[in-house]
Backbone as a chain_set.jsonl record, in Angstrom:
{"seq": "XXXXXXXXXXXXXXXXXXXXXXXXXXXXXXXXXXXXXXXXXXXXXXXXXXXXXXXXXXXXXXXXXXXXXXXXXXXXXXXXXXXXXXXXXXXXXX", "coords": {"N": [[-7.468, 16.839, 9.203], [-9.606, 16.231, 7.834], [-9.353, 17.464, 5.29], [-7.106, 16.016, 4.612], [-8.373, 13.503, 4.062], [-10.29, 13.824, 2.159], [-8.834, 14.17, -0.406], [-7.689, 11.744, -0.178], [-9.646, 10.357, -0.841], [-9.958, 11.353, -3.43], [-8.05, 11.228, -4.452], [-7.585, 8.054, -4.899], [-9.857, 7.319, -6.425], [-9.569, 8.993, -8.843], [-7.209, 7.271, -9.45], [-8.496, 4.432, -9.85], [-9.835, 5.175, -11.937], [-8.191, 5.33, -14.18], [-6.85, 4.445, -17.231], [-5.203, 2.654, -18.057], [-2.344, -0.246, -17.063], [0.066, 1.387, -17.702], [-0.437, 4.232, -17.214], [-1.219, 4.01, -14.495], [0.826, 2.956, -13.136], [2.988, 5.575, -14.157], [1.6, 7.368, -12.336], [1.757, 6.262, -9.709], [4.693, 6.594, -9.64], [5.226, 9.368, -9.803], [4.01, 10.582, -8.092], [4.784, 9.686, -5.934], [3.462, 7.352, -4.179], [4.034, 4.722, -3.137], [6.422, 3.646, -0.667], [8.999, 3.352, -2.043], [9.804, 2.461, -5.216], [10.911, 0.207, -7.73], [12.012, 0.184, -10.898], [11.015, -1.322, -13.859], [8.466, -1.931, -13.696], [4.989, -3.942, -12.961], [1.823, -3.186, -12.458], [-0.936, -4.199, -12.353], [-3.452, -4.1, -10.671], [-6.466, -2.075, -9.519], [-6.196, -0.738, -7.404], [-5.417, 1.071, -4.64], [-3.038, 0.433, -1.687], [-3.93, 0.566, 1.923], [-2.228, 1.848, 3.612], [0.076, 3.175, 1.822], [2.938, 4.159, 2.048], [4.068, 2.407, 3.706], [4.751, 0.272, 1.891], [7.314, -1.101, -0.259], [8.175, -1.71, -3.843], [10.268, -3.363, -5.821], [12.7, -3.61, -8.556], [11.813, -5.255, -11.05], [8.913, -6.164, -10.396], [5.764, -7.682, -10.536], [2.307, -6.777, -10.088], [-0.34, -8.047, -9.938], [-4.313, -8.074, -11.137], [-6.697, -7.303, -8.999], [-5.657, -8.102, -6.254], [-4.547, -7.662, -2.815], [-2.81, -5.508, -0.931], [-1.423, -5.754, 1.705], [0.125, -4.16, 4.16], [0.977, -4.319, 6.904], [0.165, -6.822, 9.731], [-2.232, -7.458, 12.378], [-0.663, -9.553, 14.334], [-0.265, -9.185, 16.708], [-2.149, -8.729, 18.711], [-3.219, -10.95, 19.194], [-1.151, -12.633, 20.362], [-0.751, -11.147, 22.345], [-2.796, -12.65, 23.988], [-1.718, -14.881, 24.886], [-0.904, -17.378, 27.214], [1.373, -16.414, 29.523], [3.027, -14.69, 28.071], [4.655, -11.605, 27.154], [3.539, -9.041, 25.027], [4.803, -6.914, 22.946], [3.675, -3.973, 20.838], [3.975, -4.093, 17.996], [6.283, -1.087, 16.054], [5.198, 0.569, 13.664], [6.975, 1.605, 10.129], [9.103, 2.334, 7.668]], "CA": [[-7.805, 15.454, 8.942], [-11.068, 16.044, 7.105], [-8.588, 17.903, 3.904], [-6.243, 14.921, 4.176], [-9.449, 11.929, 4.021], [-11.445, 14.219, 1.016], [-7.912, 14.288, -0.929], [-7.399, 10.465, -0.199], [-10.467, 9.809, -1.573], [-10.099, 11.805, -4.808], [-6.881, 10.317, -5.395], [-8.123, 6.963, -5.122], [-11.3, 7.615, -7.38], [-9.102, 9.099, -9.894], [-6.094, 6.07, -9.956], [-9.157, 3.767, -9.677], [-10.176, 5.323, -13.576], [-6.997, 5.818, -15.182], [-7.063, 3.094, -18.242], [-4.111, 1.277, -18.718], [-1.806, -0.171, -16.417], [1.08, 2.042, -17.685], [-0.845, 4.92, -16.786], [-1.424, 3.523, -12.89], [2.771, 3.266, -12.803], [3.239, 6.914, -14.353], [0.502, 7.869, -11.56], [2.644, 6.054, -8.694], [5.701, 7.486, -9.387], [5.133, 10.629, -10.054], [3.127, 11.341, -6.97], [5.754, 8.689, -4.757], [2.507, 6.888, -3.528], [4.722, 3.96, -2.105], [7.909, 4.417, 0.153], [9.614, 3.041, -2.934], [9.086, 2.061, -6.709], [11.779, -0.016, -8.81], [11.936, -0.099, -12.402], [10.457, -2.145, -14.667], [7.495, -2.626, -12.448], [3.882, -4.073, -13.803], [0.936, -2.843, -11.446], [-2.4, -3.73, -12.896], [-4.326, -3.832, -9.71], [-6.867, -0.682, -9.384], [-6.336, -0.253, -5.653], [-4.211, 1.634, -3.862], [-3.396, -0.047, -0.262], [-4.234, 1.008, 3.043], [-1.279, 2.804, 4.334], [0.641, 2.589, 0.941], [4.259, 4.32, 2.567], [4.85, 1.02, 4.435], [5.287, -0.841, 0.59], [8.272, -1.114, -0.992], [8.413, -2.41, -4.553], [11.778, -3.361, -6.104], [12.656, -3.56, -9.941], [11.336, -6.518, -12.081], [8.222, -6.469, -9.375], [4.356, -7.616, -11.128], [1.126, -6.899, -9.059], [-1.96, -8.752, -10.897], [-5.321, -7.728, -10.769], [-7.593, -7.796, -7.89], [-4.474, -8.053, -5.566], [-4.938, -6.713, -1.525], [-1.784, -5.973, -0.076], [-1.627, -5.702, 3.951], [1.407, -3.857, 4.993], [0.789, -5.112, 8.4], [-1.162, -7.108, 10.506], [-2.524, -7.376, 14.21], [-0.646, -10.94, 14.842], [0.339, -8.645, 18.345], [-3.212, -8.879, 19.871], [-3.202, -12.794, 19.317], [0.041, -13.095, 20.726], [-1.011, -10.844, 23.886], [-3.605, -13.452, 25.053], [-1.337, -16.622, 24.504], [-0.539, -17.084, 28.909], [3.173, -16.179, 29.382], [3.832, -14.043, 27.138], [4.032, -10.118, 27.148], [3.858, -8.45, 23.349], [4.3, -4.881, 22.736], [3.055, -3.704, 19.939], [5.456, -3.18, 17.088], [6.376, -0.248, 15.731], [5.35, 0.503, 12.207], [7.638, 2.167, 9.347], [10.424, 1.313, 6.775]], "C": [[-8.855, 15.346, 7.832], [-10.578, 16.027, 5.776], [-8.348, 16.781, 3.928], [-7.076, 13.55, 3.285], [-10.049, 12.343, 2.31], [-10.011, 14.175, -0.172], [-7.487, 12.874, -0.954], [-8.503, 9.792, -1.544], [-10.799, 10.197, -3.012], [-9.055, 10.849, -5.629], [-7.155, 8.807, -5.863], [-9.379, 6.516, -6.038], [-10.268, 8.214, -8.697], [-7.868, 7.863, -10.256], [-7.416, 5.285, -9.81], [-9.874, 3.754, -11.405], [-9.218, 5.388, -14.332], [-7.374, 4.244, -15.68], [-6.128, 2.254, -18.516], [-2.983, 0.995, -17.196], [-0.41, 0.784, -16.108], [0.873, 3.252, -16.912], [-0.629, 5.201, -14.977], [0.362, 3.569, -12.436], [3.109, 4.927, -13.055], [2.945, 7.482, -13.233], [1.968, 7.468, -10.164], [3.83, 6.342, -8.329], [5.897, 8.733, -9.142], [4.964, 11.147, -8.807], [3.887, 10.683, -5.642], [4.537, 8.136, -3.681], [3.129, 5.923, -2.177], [6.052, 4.155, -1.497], [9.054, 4.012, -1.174], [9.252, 2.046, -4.245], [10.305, 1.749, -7.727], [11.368, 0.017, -10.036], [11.625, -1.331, -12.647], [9.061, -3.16, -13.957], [5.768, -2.828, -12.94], [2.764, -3.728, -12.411], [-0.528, -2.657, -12.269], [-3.607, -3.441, -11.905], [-4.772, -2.122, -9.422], [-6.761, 0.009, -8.058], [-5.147, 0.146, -4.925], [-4.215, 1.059, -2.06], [-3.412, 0.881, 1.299], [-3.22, 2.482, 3.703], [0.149, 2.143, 3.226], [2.325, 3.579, 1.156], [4.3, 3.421, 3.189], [5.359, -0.069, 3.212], [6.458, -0.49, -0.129], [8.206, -2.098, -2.374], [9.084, -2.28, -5.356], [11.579, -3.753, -7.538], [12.198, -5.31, -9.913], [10.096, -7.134, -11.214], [6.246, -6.609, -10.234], [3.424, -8.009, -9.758], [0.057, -7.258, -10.154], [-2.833, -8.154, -10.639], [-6.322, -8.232, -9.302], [-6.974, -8.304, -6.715], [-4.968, -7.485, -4.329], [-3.755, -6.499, -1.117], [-1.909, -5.162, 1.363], [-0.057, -5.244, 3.916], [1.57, -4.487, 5.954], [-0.104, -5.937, 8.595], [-1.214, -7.151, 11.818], [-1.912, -8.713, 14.527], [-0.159, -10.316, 16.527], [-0.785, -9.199, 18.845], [-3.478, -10.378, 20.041], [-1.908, -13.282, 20.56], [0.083, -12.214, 22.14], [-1.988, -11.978, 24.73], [-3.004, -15.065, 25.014], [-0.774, -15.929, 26.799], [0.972, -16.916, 28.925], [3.652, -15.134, 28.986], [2.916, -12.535, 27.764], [4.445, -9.736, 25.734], [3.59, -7.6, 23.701], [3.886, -4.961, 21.048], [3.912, -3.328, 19.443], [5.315, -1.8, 16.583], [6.481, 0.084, 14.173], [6.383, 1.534, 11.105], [8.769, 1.563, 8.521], [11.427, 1.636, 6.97]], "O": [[-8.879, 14.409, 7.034], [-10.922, 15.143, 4.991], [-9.174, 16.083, 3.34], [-6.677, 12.878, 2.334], [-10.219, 11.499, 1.431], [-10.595, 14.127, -1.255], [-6.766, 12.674, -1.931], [-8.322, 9.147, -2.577], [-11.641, 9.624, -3.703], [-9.062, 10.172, -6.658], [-6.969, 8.428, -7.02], [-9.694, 5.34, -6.224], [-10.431, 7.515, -9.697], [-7.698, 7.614, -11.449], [-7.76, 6.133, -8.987], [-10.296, 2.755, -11.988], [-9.566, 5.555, -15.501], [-7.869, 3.293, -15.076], [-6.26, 1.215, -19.163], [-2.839, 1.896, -16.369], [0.12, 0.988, -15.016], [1.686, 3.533, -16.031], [-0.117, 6.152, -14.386], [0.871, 4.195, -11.506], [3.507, 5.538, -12.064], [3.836, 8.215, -12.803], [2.868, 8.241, -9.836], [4.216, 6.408, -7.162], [6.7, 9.153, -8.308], [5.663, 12.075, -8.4], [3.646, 11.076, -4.5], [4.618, 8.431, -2.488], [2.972, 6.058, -0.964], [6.768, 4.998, -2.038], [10.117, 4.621, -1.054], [8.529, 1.052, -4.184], [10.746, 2.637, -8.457], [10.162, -0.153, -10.214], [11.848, -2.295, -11.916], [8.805, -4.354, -13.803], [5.239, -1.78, -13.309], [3.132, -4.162, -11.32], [-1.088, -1.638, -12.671], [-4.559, -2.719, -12.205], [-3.995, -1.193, -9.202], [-7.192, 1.125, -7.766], [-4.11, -0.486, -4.725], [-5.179, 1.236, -1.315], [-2.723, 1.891, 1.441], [-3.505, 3.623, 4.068], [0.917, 1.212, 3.471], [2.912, 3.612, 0.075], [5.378, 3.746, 3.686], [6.129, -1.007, 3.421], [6.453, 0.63, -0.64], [8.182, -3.303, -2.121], [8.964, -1.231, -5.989], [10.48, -4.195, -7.872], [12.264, -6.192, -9.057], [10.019, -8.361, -11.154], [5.616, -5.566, -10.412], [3.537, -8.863, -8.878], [-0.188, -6.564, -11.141], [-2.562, -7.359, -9.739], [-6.488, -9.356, -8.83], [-7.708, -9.013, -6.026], [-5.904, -6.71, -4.524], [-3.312, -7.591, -0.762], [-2.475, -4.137, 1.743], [0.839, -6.042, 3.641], [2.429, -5.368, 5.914], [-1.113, -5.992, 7.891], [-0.199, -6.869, 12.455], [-2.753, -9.33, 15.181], [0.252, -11.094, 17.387], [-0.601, -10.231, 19.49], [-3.949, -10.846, 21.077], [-1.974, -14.175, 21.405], [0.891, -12.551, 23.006], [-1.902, -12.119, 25.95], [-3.645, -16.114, 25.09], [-0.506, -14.861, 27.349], [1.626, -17.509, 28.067], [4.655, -14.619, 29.481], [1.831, -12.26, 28.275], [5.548, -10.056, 25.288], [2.677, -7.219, 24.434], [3.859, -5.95, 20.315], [4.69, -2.483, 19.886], [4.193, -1.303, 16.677], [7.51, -0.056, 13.513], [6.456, 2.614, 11.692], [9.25, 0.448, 8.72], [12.377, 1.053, 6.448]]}, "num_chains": 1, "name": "protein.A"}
């Protein structure tokens, strides 16, 4: 775990300096950051997301700057305290 976190955090410190957005696409393919990467795809945002194998992004796809994207979210634990209802917890992957 410790390798995996100190190797997260390099990668992310180095795509976080690369200079151009073309660069940041070369970078994402190459290395298959997200579960999938169409062509002709603009990605200026410096941030790589959370748990970036749950994103898929399909040809003719622009990410802007300063962008967050959320693979998921917790709407389960909301939806456990509504009365009635039982939620399981989904199951994440693509």
């Amino acid at each position: 775990m410790k390798k995996y976190f100190k190797r997260t955090i390099w990668q992310r410190m180095f795509f976080y300096l690369l200079p151009s957005s073309d660069a940041r696409i070369r970078y994402l393919k190459k290395h298959h950051v997200f579960a999938e990467m169409g062509d002709n795809c603009f990605y200026q945002c410096r941030r790589i997301p959370v748990e970036p194998r749950l994103v898929k992004l399909h040809n003719n796809v622009v990410i802007a700057a300063d962008v967050n994207i959320v693979p998921h979210d917790v709407i389960h634990i909301m939806a456990r305290k509504l009365p009635g209802e039982t939620v399981r917890q989904p199951l994440l992957g693509v």
